[in-house]
MDTraj code that builds the backbone (N, CA, C; nanometers):
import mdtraj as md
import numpy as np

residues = "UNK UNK UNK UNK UNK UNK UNK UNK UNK UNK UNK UNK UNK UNK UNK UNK UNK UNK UNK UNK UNK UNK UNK UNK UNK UNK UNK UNK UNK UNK UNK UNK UNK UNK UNK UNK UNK UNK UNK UNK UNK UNK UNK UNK UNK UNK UNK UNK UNK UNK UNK UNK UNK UNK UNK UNK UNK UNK UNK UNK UNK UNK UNK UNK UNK UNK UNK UNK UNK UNK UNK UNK UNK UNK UNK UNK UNK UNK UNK UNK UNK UNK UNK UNK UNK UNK UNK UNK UNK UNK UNK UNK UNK UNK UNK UNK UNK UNK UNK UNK UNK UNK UNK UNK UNK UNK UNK UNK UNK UNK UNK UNK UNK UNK UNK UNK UNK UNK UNK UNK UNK UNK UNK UNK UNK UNK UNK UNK UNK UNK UNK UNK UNK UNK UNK UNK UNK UNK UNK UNK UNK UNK UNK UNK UNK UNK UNK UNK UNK UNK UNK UNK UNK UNK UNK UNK UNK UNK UNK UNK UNK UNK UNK UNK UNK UNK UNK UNK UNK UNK UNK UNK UNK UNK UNK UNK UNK UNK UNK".split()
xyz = np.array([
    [-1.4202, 2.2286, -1.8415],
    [-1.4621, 2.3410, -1.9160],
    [-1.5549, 2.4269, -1.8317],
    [-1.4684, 2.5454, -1.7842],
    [-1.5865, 2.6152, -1.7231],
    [-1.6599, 2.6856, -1.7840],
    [-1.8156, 2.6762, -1.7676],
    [-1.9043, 2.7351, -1.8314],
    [-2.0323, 2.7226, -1.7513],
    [-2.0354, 2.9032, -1.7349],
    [-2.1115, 2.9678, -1.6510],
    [-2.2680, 2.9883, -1.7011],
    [-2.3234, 2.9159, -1.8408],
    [-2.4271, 2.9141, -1.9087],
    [-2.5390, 2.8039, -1.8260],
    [-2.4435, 2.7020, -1.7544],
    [-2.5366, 2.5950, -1.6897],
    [-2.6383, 2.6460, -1.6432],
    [-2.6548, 2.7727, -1.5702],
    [-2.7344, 2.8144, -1.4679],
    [-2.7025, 2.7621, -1.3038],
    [-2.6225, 2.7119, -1.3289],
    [-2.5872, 2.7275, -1.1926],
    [-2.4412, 2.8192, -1.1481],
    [-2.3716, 2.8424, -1.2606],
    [-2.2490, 2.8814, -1.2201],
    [-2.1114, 2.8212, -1.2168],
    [-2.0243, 2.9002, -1.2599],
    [-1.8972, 2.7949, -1.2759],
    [-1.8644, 2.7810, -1.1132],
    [-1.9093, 2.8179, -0.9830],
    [-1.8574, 2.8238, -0.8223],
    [-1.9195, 2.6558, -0.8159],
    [-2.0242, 2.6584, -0.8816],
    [-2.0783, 2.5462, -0.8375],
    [-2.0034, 2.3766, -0.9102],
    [-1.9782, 2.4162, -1.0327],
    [-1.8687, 2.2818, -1.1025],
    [-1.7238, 2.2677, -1.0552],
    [-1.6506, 2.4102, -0.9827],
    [-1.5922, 2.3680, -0.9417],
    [-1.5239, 2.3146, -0.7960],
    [-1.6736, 2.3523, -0.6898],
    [-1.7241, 2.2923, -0.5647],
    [-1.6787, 2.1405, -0.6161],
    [-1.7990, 2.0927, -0.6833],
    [-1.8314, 1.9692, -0.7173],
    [-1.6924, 1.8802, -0.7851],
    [-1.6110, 1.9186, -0.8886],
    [-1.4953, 1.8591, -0.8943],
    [-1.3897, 1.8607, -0.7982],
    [-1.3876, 1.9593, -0.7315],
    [-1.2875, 1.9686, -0.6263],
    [-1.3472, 1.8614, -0.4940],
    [-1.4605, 1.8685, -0.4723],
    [-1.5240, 1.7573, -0.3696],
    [-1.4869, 1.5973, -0.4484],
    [-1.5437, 1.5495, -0.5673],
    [-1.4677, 1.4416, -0.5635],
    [-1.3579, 1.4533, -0.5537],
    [-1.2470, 1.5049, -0.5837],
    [-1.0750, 1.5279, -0.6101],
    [-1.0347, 1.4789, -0.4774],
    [-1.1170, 1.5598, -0.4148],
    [-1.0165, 1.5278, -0.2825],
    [-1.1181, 1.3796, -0.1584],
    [-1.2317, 1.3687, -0.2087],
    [-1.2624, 1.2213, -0.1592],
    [-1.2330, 1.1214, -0.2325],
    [-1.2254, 1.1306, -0.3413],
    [-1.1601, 1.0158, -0.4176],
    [-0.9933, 0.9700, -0.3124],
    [-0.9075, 1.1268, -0.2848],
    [-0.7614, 1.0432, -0.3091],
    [-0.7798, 1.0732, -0.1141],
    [-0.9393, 1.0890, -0.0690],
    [-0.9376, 1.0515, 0.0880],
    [-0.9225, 0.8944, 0.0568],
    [-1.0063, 0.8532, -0.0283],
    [-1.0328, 0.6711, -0.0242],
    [-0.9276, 0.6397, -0.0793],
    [-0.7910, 0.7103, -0.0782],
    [-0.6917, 0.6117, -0.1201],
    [-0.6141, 0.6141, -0.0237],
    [-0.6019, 0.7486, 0.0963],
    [-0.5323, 0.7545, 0.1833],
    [-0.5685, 0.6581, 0.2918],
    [-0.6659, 0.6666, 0.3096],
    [-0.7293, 0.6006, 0.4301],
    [-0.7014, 0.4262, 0.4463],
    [-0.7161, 0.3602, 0.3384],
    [-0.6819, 0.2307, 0.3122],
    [-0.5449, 0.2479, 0.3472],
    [-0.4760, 0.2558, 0.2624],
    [-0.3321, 0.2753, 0.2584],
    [-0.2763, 0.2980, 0.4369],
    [-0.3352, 0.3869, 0.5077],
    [-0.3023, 0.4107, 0.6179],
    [-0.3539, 0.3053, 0.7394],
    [-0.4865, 0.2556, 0.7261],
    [-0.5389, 0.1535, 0.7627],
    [-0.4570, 0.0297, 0.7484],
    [-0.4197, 0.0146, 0.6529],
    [-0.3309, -0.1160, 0.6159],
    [-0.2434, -0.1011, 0.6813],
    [-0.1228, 0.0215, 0.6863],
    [-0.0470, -0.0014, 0.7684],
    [-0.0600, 0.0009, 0.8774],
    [-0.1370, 0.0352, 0.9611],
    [-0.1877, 0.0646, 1.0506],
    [-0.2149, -0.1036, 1.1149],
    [-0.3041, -0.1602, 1.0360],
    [-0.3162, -0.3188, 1.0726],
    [-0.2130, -0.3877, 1.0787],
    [-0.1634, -0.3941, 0.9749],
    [0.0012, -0.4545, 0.8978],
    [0.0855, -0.4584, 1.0470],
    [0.0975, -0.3792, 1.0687],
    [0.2100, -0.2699, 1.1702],
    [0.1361, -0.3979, 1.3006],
    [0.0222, -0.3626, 1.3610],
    [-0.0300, -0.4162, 1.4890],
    [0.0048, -0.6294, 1.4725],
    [-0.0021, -0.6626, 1.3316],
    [0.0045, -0.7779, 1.3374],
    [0.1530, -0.8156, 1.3254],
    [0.2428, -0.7281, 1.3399],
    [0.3931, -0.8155, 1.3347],
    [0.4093, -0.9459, 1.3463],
    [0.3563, -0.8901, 1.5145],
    [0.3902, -1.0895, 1.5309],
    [0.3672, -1.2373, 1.5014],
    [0.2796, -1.1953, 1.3509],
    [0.2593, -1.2720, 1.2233],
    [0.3754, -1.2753, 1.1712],
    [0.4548, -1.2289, 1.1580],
    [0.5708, -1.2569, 1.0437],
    [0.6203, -1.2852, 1.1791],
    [0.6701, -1.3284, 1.2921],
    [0.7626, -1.4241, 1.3506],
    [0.7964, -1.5517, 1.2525],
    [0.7016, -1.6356, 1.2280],
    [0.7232, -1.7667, 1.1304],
    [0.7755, -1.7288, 1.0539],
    [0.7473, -1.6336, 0.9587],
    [0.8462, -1.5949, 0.8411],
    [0.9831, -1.5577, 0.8621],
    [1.0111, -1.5161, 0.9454],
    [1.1463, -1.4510, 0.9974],
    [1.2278, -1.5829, 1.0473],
    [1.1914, -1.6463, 1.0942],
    [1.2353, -1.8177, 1.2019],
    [1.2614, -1.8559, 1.0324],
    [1.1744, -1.8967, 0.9502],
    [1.1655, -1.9858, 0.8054],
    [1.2725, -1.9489, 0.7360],
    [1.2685, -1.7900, 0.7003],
    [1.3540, -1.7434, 0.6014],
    [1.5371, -1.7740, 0.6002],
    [1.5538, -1.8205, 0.7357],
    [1.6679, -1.8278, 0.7694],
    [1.6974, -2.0218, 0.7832],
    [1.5767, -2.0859, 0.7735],
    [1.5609, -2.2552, 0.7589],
    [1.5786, -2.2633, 0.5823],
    [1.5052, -2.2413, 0.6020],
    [1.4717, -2.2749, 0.3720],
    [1.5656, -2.1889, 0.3157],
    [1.5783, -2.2844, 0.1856],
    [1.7271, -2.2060, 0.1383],
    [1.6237, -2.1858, -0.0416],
    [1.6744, -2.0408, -0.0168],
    [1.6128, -1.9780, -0.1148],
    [1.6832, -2.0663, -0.2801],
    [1.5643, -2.0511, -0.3694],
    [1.5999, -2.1162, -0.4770],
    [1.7196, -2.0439, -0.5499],
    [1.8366, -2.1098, -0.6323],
    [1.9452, -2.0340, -0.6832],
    [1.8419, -1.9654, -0.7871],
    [1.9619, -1.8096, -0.8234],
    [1.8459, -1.7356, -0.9474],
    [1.8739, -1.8105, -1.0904],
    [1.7911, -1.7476, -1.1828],
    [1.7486, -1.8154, -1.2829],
    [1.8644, -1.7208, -1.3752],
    [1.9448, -1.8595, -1.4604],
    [2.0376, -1.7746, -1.5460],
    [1.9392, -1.6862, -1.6574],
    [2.0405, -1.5510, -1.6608],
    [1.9511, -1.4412, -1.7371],
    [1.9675, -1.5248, -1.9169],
    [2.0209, -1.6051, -1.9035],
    [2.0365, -1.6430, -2.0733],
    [1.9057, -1.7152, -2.1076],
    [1.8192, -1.7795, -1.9961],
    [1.6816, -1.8628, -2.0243],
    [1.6055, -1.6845, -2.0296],
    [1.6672, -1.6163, -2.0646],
    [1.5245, -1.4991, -2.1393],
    [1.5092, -1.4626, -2.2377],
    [1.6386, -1.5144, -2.3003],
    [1.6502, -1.5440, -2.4350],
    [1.5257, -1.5623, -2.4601],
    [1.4657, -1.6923, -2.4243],
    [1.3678, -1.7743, -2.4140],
    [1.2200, -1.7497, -2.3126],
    [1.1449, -1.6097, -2.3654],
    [1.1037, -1.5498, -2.2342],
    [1.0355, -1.6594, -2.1588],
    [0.9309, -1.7187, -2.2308],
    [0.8348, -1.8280, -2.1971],
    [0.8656, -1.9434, -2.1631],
    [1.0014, -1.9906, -2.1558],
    [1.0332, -2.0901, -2.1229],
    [1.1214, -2.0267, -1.9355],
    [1.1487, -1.9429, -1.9683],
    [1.2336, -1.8457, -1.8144],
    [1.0904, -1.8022, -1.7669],
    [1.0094, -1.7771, -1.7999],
    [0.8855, -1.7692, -1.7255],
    [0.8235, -1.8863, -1.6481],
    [0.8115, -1.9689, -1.7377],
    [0.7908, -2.1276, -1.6507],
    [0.8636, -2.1373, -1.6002],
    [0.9915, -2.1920, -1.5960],
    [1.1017, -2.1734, -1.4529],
    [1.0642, -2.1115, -1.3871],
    [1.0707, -1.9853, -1.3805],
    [1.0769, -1.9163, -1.2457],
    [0.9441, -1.9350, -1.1758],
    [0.8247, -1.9692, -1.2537],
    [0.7083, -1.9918, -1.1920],
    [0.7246, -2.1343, -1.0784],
    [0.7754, -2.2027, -1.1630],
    [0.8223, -2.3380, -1.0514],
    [0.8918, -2.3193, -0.9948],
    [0.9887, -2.2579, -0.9799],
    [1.1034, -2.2213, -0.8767],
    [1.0250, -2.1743, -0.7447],
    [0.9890, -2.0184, -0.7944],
    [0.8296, -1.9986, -0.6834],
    [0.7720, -2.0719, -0.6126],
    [0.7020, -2.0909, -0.6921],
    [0.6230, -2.2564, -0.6126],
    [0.6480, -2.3119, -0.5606],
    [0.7812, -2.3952, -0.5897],
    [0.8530, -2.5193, -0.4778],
    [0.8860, -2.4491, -0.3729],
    [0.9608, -2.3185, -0.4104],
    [1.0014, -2.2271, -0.2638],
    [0.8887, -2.1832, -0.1561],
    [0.7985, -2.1172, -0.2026],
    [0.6530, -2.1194, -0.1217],
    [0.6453, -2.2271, -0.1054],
    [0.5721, -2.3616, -0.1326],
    [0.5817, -2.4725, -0.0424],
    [0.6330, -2.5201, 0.0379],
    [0.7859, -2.5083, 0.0387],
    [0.8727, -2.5469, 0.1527],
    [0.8886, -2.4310, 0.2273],
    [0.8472, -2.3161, 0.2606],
    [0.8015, -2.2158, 0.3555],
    [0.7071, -2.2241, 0.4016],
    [0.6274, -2.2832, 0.3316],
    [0.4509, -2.3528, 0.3914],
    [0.4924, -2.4517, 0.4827],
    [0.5857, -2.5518, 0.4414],
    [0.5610, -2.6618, 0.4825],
    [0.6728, -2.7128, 0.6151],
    [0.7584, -2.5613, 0.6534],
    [0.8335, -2.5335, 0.7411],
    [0.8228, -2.4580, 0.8867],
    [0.6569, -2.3901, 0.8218],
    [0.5761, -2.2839, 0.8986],
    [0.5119, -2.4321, 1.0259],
    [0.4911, -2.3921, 1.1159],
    [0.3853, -2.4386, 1.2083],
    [0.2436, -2.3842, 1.1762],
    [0.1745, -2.5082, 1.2355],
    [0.0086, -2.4539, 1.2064],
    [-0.0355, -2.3252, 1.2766],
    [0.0217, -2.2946, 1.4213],
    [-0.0383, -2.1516, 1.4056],
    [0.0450, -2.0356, 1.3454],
    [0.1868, -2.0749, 1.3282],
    [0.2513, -1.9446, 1.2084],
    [0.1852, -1.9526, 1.0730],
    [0.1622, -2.0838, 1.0159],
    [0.0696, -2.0366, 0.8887],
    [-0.0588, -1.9649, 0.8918],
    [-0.1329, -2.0321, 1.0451],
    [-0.2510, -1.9674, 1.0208],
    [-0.2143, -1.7645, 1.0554],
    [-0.1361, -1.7808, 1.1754],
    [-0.1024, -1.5722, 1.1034],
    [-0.0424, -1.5687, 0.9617],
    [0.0503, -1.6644, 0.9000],
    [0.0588, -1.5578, 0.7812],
    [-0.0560, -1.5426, 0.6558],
    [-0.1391, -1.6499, 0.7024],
    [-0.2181, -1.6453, 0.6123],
    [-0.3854, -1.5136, 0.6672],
    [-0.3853, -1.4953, 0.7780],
    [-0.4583, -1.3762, 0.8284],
    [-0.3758, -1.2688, 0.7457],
    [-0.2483, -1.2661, 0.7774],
    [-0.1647, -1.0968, 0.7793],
    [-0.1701, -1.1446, 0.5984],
    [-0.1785, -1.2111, 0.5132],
    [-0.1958, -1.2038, 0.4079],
    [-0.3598, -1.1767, 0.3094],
    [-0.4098, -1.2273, 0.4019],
    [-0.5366, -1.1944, 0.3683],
    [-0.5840, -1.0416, 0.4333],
    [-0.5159, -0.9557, 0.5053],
    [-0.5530, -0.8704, 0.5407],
    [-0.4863, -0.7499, 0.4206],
    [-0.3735, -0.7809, 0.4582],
    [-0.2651, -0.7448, 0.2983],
    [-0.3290, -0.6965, 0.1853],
    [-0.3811, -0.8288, 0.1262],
    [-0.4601, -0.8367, -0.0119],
    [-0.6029, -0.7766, 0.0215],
    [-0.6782, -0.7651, 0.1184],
    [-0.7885, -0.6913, 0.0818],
    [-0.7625, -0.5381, 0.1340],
    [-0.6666, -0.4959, 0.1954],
    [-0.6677, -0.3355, 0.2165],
    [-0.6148, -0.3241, 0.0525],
    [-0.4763, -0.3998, 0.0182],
    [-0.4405, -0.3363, -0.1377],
    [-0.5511, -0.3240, -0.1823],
    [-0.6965, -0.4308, -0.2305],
    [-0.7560, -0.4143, -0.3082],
    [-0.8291, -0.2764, -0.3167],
    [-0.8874, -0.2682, -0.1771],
    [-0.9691, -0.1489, -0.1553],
    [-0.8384, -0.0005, -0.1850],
    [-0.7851, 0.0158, -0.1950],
    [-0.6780, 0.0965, -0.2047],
    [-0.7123, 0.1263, -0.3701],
    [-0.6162, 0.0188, -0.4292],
    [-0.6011, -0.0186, -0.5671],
    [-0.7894, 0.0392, -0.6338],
    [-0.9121, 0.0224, -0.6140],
    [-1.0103, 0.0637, -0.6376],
    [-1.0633, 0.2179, -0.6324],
    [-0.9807, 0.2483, -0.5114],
    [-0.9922, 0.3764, -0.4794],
    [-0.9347, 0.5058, -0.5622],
    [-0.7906, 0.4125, -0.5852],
    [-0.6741, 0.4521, -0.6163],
    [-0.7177, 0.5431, -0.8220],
    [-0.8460, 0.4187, -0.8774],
    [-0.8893, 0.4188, -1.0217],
    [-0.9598, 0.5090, -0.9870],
    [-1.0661, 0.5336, -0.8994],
    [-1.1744, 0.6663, -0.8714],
    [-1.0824, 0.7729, -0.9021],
    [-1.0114, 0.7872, -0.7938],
    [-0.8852, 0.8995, -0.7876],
    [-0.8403, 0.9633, -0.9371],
    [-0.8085, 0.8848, -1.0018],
    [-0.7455, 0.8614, -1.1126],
    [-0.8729, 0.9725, -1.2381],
    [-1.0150, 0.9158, -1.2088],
    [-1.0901, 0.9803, -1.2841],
    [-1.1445, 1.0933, -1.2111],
    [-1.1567, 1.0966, -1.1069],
    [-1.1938, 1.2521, -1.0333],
    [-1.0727, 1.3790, -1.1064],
    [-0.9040, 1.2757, -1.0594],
    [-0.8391, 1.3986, -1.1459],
    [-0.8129, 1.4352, -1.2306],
    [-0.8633, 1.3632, -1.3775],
    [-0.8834, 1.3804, -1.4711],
    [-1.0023, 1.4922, -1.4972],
    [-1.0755, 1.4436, -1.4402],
    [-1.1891, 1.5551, -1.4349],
    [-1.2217, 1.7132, -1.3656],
    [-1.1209, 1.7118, -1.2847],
    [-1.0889, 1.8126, -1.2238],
    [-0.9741, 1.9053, -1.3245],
    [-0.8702, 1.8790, -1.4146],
    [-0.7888, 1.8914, -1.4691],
    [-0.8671, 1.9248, -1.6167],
    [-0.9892, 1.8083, -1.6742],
    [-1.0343, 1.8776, -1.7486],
    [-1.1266, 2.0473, -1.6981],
    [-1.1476, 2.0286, -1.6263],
    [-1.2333, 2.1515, -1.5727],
    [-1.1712, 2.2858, -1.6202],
    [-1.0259, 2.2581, -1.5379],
    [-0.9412, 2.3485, -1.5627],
    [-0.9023, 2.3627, -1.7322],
    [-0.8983, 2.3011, -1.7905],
    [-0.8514, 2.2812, -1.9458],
    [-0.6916, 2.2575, -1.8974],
    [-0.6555, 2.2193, -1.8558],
    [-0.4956, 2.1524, -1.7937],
    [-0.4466, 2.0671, -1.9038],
    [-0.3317, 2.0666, -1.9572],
    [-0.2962, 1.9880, -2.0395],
    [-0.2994, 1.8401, -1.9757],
    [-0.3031, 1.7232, -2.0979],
    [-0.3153, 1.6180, -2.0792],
    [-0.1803, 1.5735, -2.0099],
    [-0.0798, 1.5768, -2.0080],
    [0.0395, 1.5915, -1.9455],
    [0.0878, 1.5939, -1.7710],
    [-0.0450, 1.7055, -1.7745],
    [-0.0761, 1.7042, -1.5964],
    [-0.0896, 1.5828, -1.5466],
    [-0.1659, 1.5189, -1.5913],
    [-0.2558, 1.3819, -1.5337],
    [-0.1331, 1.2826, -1.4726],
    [-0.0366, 1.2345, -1.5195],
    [0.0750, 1.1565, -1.4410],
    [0.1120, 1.2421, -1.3281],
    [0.1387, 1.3567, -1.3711],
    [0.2508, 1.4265, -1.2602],
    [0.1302, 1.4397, -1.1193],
    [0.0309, 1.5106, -1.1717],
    [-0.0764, 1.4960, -1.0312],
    [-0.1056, 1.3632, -0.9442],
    [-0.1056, 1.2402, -1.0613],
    [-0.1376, 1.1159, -0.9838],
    [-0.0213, 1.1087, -0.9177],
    [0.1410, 1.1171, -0.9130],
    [0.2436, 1.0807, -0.8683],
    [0.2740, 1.1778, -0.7634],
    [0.1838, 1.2880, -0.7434],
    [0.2032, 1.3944, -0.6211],
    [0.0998, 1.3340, -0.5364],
    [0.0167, 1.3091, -0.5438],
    [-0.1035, 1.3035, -0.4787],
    [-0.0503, 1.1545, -0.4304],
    [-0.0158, 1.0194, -0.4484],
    [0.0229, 0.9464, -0.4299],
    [0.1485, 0.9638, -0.3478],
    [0.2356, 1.0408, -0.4017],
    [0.3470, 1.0842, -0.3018],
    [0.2647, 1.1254, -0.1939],
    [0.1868, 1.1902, -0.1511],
    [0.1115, 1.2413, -0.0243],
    [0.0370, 1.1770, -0.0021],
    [-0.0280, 1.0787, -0.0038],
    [-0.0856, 0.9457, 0.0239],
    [0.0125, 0.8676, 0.1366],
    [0.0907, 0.8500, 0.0724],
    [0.2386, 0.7272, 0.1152],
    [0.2868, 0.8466, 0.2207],
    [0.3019, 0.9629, 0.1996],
    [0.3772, 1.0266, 0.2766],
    [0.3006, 1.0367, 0.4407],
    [0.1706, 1.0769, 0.3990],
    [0.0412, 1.1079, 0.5092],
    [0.0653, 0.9524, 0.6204],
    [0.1444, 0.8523, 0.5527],
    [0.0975, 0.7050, 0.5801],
    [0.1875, 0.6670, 0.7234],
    [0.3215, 0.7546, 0.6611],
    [0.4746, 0.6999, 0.6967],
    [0.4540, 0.8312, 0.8286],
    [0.4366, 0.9431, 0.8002],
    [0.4301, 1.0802, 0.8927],
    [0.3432, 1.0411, 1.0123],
    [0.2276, 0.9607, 1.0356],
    [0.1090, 0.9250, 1.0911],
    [0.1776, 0.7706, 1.1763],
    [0.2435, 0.6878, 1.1102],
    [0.2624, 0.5690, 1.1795],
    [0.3824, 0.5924, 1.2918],
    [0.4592, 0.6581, 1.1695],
    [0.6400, 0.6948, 1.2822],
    [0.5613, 0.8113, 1.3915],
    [0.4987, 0.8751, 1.3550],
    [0.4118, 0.9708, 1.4672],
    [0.4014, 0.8886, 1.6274],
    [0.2901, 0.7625, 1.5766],
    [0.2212, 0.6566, 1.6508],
    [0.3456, 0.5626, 1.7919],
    [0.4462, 0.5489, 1.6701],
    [0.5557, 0.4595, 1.6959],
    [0.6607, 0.5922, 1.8489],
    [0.6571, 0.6822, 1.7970],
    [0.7172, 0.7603, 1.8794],
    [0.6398, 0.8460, 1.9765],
    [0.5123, 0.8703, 1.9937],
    [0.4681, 0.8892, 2.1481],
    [0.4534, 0.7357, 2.2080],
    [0.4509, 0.6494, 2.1632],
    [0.4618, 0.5117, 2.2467],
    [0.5639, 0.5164, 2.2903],
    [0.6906, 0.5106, 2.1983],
    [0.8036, 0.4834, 2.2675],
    [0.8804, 0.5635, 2.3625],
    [0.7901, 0.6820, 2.3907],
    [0.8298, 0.8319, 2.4547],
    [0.7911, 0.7926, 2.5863],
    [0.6885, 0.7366, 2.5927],
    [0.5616, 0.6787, 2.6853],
    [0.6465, 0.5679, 2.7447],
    [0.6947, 0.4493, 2.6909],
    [0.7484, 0.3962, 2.7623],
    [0.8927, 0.4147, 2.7975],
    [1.0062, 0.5383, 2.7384],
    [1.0918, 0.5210, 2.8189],
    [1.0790, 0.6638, 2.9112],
    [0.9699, 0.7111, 2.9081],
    [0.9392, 0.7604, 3.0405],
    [0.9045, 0.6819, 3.1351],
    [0.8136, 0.6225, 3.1497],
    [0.7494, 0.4716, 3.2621],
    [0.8761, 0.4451, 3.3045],
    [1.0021, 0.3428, 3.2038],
    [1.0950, 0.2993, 3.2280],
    [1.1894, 0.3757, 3.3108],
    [1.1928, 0.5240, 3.2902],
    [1.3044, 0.6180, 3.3548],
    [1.2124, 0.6052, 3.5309],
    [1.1093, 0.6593, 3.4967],
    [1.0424, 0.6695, 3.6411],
    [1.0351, 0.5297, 3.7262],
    [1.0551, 0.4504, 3.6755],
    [1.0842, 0.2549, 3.7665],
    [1.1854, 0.2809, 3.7903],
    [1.2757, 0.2873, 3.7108],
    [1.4241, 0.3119, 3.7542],
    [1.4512, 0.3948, 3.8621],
    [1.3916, 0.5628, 3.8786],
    [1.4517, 0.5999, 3.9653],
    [1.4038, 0.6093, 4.1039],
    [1.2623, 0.5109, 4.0962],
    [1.1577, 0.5032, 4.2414],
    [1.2355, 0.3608, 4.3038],
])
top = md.Topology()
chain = top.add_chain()
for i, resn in enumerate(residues, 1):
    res = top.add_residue(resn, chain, resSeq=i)
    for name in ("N", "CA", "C"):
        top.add_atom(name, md.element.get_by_symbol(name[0]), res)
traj = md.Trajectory(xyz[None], top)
């Protein structure tokens, strides 16, 4: 609601909503990009997983008729899970578990910080939207743009990363070759 009675001015409320708006969905980009960013450098953590996935034989799926029965197809599949993670645990070597369990713990705390960021976000643009008197309606479609450009900023920035490296080395490579 703009209203220029504050004494300070409506320039000044909407400085101030527009400054959280866009640090809020900085702290969602930044994780998000960070993560992959880490994710990406630790590949050679998922070697074990990749070697495993092709040892362990995935559990058969769960007939859709136990949903009849949600809670009883829920327990199944929870044990099914389970036994399958264990025998991927228990197929892994001690230092492939200990990366997947780094690249998983790295995983789960960028999501978290993301996912936290992600709720700020969420009320900055609400509040920015009320400012405007924006219908309530806005509020999905903005979170799902702004998120689209989050993810997008993520993928534009890494394939960026991925291709002056690889520019880099099959230049090196061309220049060995022709010395």
């Amino acid at each position: 609601m703009l209203d220029a009675s504050r004494g300070y001015g409506v320039g000044v409320d909407a400085v101030i909503a527009w400054s959280g708006f866009v640090g809020a969905w900085l702290l969602v980009a930044g994780p998000l990009f960070q993560a992959a960013t880490e994710l990406d450098e630790q590949g050679d953590h998922r070697r074990g997983l990749t070697r495993v996935s092709g040892v362990v034989e995935s559990p058969p799926r769960l007939s859709p008729w136990w949903w009849l029965l949600p809670p009883v197809a829920y327990v199944k599949q929870r044990r099914r899970q389970a036994a399958y993670r264990a025998a991927v645990m228990d197929a892994l070597t001690t230092d492939e578990l200990e990366d997947f369990v780094e690249l998983s713990g790295t995983a789960t705390g960028w999501a978290m910080v993301a996912s936290g960021a992600f709720f700020i976000a969420v009320k900055e643009t609400w509040e920015l939207l009320e400012l405007y008197e924006a219908p309530g309606w806005l509020l999905p479609l903005a979170l799902l743009v702004m998120l689209a450009l989050c993810a997008a900023n993520t993928v534009v920035r890494v394939r960026w990363g991925h291709g002056v490296v690889d520019a880099k080395r099959r230049a090196a490579g061309a220049r060995s070759r022709a010395a």
